[in-house]
C-alpha positions in Angstrom: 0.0 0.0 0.0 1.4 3.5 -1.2 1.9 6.1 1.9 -0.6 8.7 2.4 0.3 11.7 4.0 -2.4 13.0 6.7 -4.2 15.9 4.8 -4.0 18.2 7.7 0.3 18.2 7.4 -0.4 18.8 3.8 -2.1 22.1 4.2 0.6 23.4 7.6 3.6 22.4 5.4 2.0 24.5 2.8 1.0 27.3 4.9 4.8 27.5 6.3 6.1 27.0 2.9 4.1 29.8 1.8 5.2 32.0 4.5 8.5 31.2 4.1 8.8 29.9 0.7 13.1 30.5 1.1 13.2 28.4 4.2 15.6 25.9 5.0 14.9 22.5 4.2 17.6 20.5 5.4 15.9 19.4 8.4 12.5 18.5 6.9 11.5 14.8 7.0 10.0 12.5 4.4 7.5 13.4 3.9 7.6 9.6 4.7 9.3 7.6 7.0 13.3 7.4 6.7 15.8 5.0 7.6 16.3 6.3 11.1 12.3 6.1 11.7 11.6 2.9 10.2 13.9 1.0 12.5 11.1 2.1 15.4 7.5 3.0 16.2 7.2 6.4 14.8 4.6 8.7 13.3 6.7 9.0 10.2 6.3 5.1 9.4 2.5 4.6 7.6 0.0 3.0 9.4 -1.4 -0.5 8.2 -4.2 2.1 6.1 -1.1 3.9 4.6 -1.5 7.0 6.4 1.6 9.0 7.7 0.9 11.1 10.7 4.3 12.8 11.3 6.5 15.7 9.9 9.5 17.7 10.7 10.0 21.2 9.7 13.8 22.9 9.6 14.5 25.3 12.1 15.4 27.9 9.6 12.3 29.8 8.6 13.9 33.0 8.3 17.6 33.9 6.8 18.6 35.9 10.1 15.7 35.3 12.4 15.0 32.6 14.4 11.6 33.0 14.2 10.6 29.3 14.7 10.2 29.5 18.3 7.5 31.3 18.1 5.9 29.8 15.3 5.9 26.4 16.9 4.0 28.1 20.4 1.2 29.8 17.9 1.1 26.2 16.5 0.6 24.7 20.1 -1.6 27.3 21.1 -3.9 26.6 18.1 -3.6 22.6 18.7 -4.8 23.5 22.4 -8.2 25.2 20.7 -8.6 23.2 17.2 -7.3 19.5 18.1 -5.9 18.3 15.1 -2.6 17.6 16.6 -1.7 15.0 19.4 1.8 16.2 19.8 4.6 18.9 19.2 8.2 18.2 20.2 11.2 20.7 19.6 13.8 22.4 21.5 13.9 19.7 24.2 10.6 20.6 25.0 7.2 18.4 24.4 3.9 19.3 24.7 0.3 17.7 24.4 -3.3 17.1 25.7 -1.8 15.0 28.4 -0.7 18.6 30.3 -3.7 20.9 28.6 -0.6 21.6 25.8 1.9 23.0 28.8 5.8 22.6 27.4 7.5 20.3 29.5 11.4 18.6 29.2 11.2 15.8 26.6 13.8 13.6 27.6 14.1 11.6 23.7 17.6 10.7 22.4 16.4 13.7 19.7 16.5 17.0 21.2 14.7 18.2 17.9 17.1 21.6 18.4 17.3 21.4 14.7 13.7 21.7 13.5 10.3 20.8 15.0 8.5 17.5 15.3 4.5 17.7 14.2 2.6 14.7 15.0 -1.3 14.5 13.9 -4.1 12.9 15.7 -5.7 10.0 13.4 -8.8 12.3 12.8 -7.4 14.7 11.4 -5.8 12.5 8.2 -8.4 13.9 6.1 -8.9 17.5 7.3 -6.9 19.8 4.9 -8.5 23.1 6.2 -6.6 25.8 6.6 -4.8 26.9 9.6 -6.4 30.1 10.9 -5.7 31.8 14.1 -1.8 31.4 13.6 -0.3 34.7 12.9 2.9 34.1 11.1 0.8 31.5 9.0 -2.6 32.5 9.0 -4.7 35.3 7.9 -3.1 38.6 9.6 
């Protein structure tokens, strides 16, 4: 079965790329599973329906500015109100329902210092509406 890529990481990749369309890439997964993901349980690797639920976005938005910091909390803040998400990792920090979307120290091998983890909930694999309500992204 060919991988499907959840529709809801469709439309943030393309909102970010459109926001930043000379960002970094180098740190971007997939958008499927790699090597380094396929060896374990990850979000990257399809599910037995094909669907991929995971993607990774390079830290460099913004020649100059590290602007992804804040980009990844108006992401978060918006999973918090919306769903859509189950999980956002980066800058050794993790956040999800299971603390109302409150950072806390993610203690993974991957300190995701280099670019931020998105994973999606299962619901949302066929939800490509846009992202509103994220400034750097959304409408302004």
């Amino acid at each position: 079965m060919k991988p499907k890529l959840s529709k809801s990481i469709i439309q943030l990749r393309e909102q970010i790329d459109d926001a930043f369309p000379d960002r970094g890439r180098s740190s971007d997964s997939g958008p499927y599973s790699d090597a380094r993901h396929a060896a374990r349980k990850s979000d990257h690797n399809a599910d037995a329906n094909g669907w991929v639920r995971a993607w990774d976005c390079s830290r460099d938005l913004s020649k100059g500015r590290d602007v992804m910091p804040d980009l990844v909390d108006q992401v978060r803040l918006y999973a918090k109100k919306h769903g859509r998400l189950s999980y956002i990792i980066f800058d050794e920090k993790i956040a999800s329902p299971i603390l109302n979307w409150k950072w806390r120290k993610y203690r993974g091998i991957n300190k995701h210092t280099k670019h931020a983890h998105f994973s999606f909930r299962k619901d949302a694999d066929m939800d490509g509406s846009f992202y509103k309500e994220i400034p750097l992204i959304g409408d302004k």
